[in-house]
DRENKOL-404472 format. One record per residue (C-alpha): x, z, y; residue in one letter. Coordinates in steps of 0.05 Angstrom, whole numbers, padded with zeros to 5 digits, always signed. Each point is the difference from the previous one (the first is absolute). Layout:
<atoms>
XZYa/...
</atoms>
This chain:
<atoms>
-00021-00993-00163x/+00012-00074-00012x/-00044-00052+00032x/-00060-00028-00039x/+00023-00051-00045x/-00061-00055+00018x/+00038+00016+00069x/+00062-00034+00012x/+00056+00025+00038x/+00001-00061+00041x/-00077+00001+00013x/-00021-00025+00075x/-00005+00064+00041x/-00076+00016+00041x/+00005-00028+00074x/-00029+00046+00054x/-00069-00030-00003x/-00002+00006-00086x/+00033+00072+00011x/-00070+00011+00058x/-00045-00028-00058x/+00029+00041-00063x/-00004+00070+00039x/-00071-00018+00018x/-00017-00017-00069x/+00037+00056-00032x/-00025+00058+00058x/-00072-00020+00008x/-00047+00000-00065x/-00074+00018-00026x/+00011+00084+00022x/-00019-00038+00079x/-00072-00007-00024x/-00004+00078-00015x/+00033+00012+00069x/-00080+00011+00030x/-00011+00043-00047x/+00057+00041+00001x/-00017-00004+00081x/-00072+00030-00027x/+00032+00070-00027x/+00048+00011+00045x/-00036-00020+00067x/+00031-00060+00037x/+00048+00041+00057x/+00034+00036-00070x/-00003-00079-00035x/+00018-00032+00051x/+00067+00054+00014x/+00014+00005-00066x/+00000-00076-00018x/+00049+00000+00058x/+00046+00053-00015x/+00004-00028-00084x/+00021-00063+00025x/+00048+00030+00045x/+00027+00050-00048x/+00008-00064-00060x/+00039-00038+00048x/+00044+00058+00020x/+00021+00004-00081x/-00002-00077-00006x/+00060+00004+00048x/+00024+00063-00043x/+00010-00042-00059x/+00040-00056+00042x/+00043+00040+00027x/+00014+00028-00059x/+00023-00059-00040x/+00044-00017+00065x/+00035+00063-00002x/+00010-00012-00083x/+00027-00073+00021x/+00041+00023+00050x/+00046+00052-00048x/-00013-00047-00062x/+00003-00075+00029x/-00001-00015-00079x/-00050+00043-00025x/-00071-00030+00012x/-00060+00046+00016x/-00052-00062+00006x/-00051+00052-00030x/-00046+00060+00006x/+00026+00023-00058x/+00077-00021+00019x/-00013+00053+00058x/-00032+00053-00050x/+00072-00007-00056x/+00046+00004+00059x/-00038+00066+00035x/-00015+00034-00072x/+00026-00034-00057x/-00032-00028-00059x/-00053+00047+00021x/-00017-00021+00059x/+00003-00073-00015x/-00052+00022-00067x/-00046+00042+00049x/-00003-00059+00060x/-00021-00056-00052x/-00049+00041-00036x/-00030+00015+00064x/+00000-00076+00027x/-00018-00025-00064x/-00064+00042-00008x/-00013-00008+00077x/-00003-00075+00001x/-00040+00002-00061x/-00048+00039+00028x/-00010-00041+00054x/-00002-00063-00036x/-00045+00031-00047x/-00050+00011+00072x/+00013-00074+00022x/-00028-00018-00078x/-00057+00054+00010x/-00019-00029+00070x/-00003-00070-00027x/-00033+00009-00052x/-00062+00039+00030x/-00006-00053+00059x/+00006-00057-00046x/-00053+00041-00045x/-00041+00009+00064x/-00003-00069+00023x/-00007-00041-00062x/-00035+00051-00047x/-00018-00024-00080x/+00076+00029-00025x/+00026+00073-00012x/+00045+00025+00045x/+00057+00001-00044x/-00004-00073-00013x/+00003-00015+00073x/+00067+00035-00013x/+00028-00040-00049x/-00018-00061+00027x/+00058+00017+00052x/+00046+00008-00055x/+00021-00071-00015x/+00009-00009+00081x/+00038+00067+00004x/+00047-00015-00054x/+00021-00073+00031x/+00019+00031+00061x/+00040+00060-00024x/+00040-00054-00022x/+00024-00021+00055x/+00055+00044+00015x/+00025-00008+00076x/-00033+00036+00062x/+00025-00067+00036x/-00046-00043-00044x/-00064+00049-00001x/+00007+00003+00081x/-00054-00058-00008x/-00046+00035-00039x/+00011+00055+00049x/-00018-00025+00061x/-00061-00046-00027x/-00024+00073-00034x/+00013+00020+00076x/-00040-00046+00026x/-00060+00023-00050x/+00005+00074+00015x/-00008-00016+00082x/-00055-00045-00010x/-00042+00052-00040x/+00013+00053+00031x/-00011-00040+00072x/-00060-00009-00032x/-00016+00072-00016x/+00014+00020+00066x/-00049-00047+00023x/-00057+00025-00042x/+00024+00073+00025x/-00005-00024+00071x/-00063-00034-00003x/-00041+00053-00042x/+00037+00057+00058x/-00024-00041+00062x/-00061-00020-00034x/-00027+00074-00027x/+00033+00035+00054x/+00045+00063-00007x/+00038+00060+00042x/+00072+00025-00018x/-00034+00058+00007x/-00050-00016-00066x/+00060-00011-00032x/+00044+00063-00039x/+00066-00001+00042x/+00038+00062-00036x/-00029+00025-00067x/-00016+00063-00005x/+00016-00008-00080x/+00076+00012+00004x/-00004-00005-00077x/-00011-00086+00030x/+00043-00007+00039x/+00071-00005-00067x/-00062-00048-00037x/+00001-00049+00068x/+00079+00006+00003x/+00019-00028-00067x/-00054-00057+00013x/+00043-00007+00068x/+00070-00004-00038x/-00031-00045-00061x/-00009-00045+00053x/+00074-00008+00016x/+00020-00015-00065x/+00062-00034-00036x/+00043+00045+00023x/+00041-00010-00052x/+00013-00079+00022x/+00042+00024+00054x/+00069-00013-00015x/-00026-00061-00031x/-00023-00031+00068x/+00052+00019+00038x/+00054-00019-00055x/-00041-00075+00001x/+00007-00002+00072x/+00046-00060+00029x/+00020+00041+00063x/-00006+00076-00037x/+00019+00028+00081x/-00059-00018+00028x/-00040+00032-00068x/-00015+00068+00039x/-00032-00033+00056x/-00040-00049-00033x/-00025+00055-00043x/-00017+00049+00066x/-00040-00061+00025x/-00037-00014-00055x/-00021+00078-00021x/-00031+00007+00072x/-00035-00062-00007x/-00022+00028-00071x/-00016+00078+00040x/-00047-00032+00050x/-00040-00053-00042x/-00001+00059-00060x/-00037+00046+00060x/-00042-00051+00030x/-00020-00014-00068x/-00016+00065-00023x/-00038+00015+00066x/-00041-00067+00007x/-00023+00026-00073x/-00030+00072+00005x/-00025-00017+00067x/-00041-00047-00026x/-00028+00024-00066x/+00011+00074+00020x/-00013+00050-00053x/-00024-00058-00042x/+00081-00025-00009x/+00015-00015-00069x/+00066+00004-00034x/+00008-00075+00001x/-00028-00021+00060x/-00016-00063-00020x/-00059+00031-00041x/-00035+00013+00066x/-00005-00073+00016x/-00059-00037+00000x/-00008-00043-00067x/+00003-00073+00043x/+00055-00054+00006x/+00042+00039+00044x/+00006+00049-00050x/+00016-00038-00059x/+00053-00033+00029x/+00028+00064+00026x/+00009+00029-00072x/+00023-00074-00030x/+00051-00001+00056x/+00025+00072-00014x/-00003-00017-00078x/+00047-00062+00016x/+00041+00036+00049x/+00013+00059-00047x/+00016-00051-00062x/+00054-00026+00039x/+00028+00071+00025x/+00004+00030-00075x/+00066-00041+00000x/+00024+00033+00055x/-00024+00066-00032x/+00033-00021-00082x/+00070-00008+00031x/+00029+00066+00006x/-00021+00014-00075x/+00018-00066-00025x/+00074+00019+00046x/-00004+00067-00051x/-00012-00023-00065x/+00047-00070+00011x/+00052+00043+00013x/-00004+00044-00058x/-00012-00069-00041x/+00067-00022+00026x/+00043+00060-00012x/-00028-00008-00073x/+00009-00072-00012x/+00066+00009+00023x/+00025+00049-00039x/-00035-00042-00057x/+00050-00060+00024x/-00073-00046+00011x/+00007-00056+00029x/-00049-00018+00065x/-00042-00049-00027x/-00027+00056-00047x/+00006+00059+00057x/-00050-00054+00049x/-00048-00006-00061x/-00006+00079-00009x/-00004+00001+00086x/-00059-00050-00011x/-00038+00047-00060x/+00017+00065+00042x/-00035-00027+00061x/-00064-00020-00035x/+00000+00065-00045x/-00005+00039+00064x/-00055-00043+00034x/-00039+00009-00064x/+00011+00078-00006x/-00022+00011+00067x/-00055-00045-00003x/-00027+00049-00066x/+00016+00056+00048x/-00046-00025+00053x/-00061-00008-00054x/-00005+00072-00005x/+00008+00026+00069x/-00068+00031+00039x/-00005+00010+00074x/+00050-00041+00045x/-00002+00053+00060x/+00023+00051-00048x/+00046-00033-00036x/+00034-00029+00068x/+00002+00075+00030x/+00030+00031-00057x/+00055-00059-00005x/+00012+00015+00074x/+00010+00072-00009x/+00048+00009-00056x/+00034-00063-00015x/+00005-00029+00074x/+00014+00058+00028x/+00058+00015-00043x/+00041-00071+00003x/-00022-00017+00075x/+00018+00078+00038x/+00028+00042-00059x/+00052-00041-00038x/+00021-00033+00071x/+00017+00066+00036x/+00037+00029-00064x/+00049-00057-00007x/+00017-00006+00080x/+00016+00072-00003x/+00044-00006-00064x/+00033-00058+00028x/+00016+00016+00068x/+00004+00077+00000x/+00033+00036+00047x/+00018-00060+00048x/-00085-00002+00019x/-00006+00030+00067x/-00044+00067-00011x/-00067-00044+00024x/+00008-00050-00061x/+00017+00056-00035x/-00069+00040+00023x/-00039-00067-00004x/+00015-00024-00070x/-00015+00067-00020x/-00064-00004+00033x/-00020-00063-00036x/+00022+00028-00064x/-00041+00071-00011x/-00059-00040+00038x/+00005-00045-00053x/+00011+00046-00053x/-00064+00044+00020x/-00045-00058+00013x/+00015-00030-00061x/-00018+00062-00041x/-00058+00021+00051x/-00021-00071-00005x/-00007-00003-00073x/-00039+00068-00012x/-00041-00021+00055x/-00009-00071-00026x/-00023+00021-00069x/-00046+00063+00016x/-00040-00052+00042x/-00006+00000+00084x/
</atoms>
């Protein structure tokens, strides 16, 4: 697939720090604030492992998919497999390339359609006197401006201020959590540490794997990466970071508020000034992530926009302008979207399960194993395997569980 055309080929590659900033930005998201409460069903020894072994497991197949695309360079230096999809036509064909971008298309809109959702009930919490879908839409006109700018370089900014929002409210969170533990007084033993509702513990899980999302930005970080050698390392670092501040997180939460957790823990917070600026700071944080989370559809549909313009002999002045209308058509579907979703635990679990599941362990494992074959040594072989039919069964366990209700 070619590269976006808002996107020259020339455009200033990320440096290791705006690399640090766009995997933050792109991995951590609103599904953190349901961590407590996914620590709540499943008991925080099961949370806190299984938080540990998803974040694991998703950087396990983030290296999958780069060493995939090396192998692909390496027997075609002039074939270019710059994308998830790239990697799905040259393991299955047209097929595979159809199946990966439906999959990453409907993912990331799912989860941008939760960053809309989480904004707009905060916003609608704090400030009141509107509907919740016109909190919404008031993020459109922002939303739409910066789709449009089209580098990962240029929106490493944005990243690392929206960074710099997400610590300070959830620093703050924590806080609150501390204070209200220390202050009320609790015992780990008052506290659930392996449910005894097995049906919980798949509902917890995908809440644990929608909170490393944008999988599918992968090959876009690394391929913006000045020094792409030092990608796999930066990346390690960063996703145990992510692991242990996700745990401590999730435990600071339920210990505090107990069975009381909600699925947004921010709804247990006291209604004073702490709190307030803990949900603006999300809601600015997030409204500069949805970027982040627009680009690998935007890569998708810009693509397909190309190939046709092309074959139409259009010039690029016209082919920018219809880059430009795409962008803001999709802010302002998903924004509709968002209007008519209900519970924001529910809808993150169910993402988790089926969509997240499938293009972060499933799709991963399939395409190592078609690429590389019989050179893996029988361990890769056993382990990709492993993350494939665990992928497969959670996904469909997942769902069924998901929808029937915990």
């Amino acid at each position: 697939m070619e590269r976006p055309l808002l996107e020259p080929v020339s455009s200033k590659r990320a440096s290791k720090l705006q690399t640090l900033g766009n995997i933050i930005v792109t991995v951590v998201g609103t599904g953190v604030l349901g961590l407590p409460f996914a620590f709540r069903i499943a008991g925080w020894v099961a949370g806190s492992l299984g938080v540990a072994v998803v974040g694991l497991s998703t950087y396990y197949c983030m290296l999958l998919l780069v060493n995939c695309r090396e192998k692909l360079a390496s027997e075609e230096p002039l074939g270019e497999s710059n994308t998830y999809g790239d990697l799905g036509y040259r393991s299955f064909g047209n097929l595979g390339r159809y199946l990966t971008e439906v999959i990453i298309v409907v993912a990331q809109c799912a989860g941008s359609v939760a960053y809309f959702v989480f904004i707009g009930q905060n916003l609608h919490s704090v400030f009141e006197g509107l509907s919740l879908a016109s909190y919404i839409f008031m993020l459109v006109p922002v939303e739409i401006g910066l789709s449009w700018i089209g580098s990962l370089s240029a929106l490493a900014p944005f990243s690392i201020f929206a960074d710099v929002c997400n610590i300070l409210a959830m620093g703050i969170v924590v806080k609150e959590d501390v204070q209200r533990a220390l202050g009320e007084g609790f015992s780990f033993r008052e506290r659930t540490a392996i449910t005894s509702n097995i049906g919980g513990l798949p509902f917890a899980a995908g809440m644990a794997i929608f909170c490393f999302e944008g999988f599918g930005m992968t090959l876009a970080l690394e391929n913006s990466m000045q020094d792409r050698r030092k990608f796999p390392m930066l990346l390690a670092q960063t996703f145990g970071g992510i692991t242990l501040v996700y745990i401590l997180f999730g435990l600071c939460g339920y210990m505090a508020f107990g069975e009381e957790t909600r699925d947004i823990v921010t709804l247990n917070l006291p209604r004073n000034w702490s709190s307030l600026s803990v949900q603006v700071g999300l809601c600015v944080g997030l409204a500069f992530t949805l970027p982040i989370m627009l680009h690998p559809i935007n890569e998708i549909v810009e693509g397909k926009l190309k190939i046709i313009l092309r074959n139409n002999n259009e010039s690029t002045g016209p082919g920018n302008i219809c880059i430009y209308i795409s962008r803001a058509i999709v802010v302002v579907g998903l924004a509709v979207v968002a209007s008519f979703v209900p519970e924001f635990g529910v809808f993150a679990s169910f993402v988790g399960s089926t969509l997240c599941a499938m293009l972060s362990f499933v799709l991963p494992a399939t395409f190592h194993l078609k690429l590389f074959g019989s050179s893996l040594p029988f361990w890769r072989k056993a382990l990709d395997f492993l993350v494939l039919f665990s992928g497969l069964f959670f996904a469909i366990y997942g769902t069924y569980n998901t929808i029937v209700g915990v």
